[in-house]
C-alpha positions as CSV (number, residue, x, y, z in Angstrom):
1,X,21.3,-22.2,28.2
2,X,18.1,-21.4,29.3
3,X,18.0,-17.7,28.2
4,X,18.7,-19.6,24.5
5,X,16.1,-21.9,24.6
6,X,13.5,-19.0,25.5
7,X,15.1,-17.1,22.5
8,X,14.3,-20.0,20.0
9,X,10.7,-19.7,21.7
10,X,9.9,-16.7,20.6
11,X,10.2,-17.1,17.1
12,X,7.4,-19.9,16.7
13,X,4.0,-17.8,15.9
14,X,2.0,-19.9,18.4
15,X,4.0,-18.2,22.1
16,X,3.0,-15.4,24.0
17,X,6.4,-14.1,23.4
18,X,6.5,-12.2,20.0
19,X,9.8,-12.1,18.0
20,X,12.9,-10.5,19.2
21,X,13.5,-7.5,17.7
22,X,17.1,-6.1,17.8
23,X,17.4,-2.2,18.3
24,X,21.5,-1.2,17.2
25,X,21.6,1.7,18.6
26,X,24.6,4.1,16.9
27,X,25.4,6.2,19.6
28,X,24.3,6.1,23.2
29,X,24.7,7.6,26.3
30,X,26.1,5.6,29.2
31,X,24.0,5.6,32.3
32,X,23.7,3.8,35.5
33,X,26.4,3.8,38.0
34,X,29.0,2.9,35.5
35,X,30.4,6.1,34.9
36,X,30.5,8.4,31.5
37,X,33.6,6.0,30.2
38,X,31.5,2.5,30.8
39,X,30.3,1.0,27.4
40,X,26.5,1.9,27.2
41,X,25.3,-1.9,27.4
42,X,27.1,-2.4,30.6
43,X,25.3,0.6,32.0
44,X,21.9,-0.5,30.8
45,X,22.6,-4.2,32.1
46,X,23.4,-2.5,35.4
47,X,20.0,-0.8,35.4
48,X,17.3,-3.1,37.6
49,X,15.4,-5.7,36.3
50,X,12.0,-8.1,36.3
51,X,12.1,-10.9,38.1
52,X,11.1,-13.6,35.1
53,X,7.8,-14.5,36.9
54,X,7.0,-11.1,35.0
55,X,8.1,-11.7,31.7
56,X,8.9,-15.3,31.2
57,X,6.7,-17.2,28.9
58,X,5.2,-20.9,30.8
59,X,6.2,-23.7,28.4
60,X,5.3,-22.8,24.4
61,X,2.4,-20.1,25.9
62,X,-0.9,-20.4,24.4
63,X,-2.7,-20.7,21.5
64,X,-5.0,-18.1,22.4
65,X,-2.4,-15.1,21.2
66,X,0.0,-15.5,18.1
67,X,1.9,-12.5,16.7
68,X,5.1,-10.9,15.2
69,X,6.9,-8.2,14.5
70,X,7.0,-6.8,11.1
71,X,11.2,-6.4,11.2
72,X,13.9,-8.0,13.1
73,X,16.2,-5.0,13.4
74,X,15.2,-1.2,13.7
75,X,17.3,1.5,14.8
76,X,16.4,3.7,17.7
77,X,13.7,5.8,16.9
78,X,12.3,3.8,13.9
79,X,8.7,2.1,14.7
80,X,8.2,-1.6,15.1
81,X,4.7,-3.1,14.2
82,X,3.1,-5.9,15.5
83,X,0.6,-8.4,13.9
84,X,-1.4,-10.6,16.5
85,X,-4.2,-12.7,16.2
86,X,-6.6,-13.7,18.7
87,X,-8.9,-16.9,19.2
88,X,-11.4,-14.3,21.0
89,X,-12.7,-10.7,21.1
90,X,-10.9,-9.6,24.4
91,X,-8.4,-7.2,25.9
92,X,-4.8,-7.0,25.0
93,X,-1.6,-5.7,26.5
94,X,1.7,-5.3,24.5
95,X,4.8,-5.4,27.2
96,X,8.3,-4.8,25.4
97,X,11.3,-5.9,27.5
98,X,15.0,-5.9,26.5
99,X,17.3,-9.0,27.3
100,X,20.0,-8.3,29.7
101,X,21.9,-9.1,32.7
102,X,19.8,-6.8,34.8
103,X,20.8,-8.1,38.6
104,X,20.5,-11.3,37.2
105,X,16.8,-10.6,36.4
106,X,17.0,-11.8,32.5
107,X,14.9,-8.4,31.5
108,X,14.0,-5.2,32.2
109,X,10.7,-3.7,30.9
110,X,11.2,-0.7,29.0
111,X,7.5,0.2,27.6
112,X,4.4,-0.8,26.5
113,X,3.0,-0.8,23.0
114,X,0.6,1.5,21.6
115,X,-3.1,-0.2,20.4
116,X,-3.6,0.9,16.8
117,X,-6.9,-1.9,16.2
118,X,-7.2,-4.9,19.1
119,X,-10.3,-5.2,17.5
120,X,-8.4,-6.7,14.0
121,X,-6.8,-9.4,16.4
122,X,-10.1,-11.0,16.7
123,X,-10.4,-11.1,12.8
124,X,-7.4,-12.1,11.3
125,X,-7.5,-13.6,8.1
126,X,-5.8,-17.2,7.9
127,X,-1.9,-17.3,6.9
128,X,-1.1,-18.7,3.7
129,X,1.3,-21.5,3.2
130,X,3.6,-20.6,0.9
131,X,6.0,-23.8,1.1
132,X,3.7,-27.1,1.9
133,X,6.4,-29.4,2.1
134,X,8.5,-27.4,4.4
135,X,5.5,-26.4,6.7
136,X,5.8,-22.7,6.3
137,X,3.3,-20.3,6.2
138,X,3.2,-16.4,5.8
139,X,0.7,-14.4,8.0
140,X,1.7,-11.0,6.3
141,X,-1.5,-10.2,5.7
142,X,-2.7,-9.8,9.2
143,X,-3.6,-6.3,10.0
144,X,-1.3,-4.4,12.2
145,X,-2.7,-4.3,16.1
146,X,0.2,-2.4,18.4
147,X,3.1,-0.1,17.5
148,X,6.2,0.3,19.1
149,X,8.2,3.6,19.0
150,X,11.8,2.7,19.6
151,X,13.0,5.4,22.0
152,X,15.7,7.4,20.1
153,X,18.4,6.7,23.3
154,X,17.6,2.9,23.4
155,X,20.5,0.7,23.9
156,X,21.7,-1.8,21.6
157,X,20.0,-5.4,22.1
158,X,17.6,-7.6,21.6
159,X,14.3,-6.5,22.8
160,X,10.9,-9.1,22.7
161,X,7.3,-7.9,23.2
162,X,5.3,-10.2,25.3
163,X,1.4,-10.3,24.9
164,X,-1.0,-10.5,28.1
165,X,-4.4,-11.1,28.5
166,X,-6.3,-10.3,31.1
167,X,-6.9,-12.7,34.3
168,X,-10.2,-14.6,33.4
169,X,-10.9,-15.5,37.2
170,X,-9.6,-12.7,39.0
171,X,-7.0,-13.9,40.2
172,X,-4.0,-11.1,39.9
173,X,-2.6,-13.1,37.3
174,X,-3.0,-12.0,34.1
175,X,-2.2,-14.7,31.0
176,X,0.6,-14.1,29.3
């Protein structure tokens, strides 16, 4: 499906789309319209959405932005750090959205990233390769640039932050 294929998207270093990160959540409260018996991810998915014009990545994104997050899975309340790197010295947003049904919207935005060093995305030191026949390389030793701080109620899902730039013509569109 097309939700899949965006999934598989965001694990290549080069998209605007940073790796999923799945949040299990332990215990959490049901909300939304579904009543206090409703499994809590059926009340979140119930919640509004973004239209995908919002979060949806165009094609593989850019080259410009290339990042990850330093786990896969955190519980709720636990931090997730992001590595980026930059081709230039410019502004940054970190969006994080959570995968759902949502209206039928594909996502809902449920905060922003703190900035620890934007700065360090500009300067990057290059990834290794640690297996040359198998094309992969390790960029573990980029310098952390946002932080996430799981809320301690989120629901269980996967969650992906999505990078944007600013619009370089003013056009109420940023990149990203």
């Amino acid at each position: 499906s097309r939700s899949e294929r965006r999934l598989s998207r965001t694990v290549q270093v080069y998209t605007y789309m940073l790796p999923t990160v799945a949040i299990a959540a332990a215990a959490a409260t049901a909300a939304g319209s579904c009543g206090a018996t409703a499994s809590p991810i059926v009340a979140e998915n119930q919640l509004p959405g973004v239209p995908a014009t919002e979060w949806d990545v165009n094609g593989a994104g850019s080259y410009d932005v290339q990042g990850f997050a330093t786990r896969g899975s955190v519980l709720p309340g636990a931090r997730v750090h992001f590595k980026i790197a930059m081709a230039h010295e410019e502004t940054l947003r970190v969006d994080i959205y959570r995968l759902g049904w949502y209206g039928g919207d594909g996502a809902r935005k449920v905060g922003e990233a703190t900035l620890v060093d934007v700065r360090a995305a500009s300067r990057q030191p290059p990834c290794v390769k640690t297996e040359p026949e198998a094309e992969l390389w390790d960029c573990g030793n980029w310098d952390d640039v946002a932080v996430f701080d799981v809320p301690p109620d989120a629901t269980s899902g996967l969650y992906f932050a999505r990078a944007v730039l600013p619009d370089p013509l003013g056009r109420g569109d940023p990149r990203g």
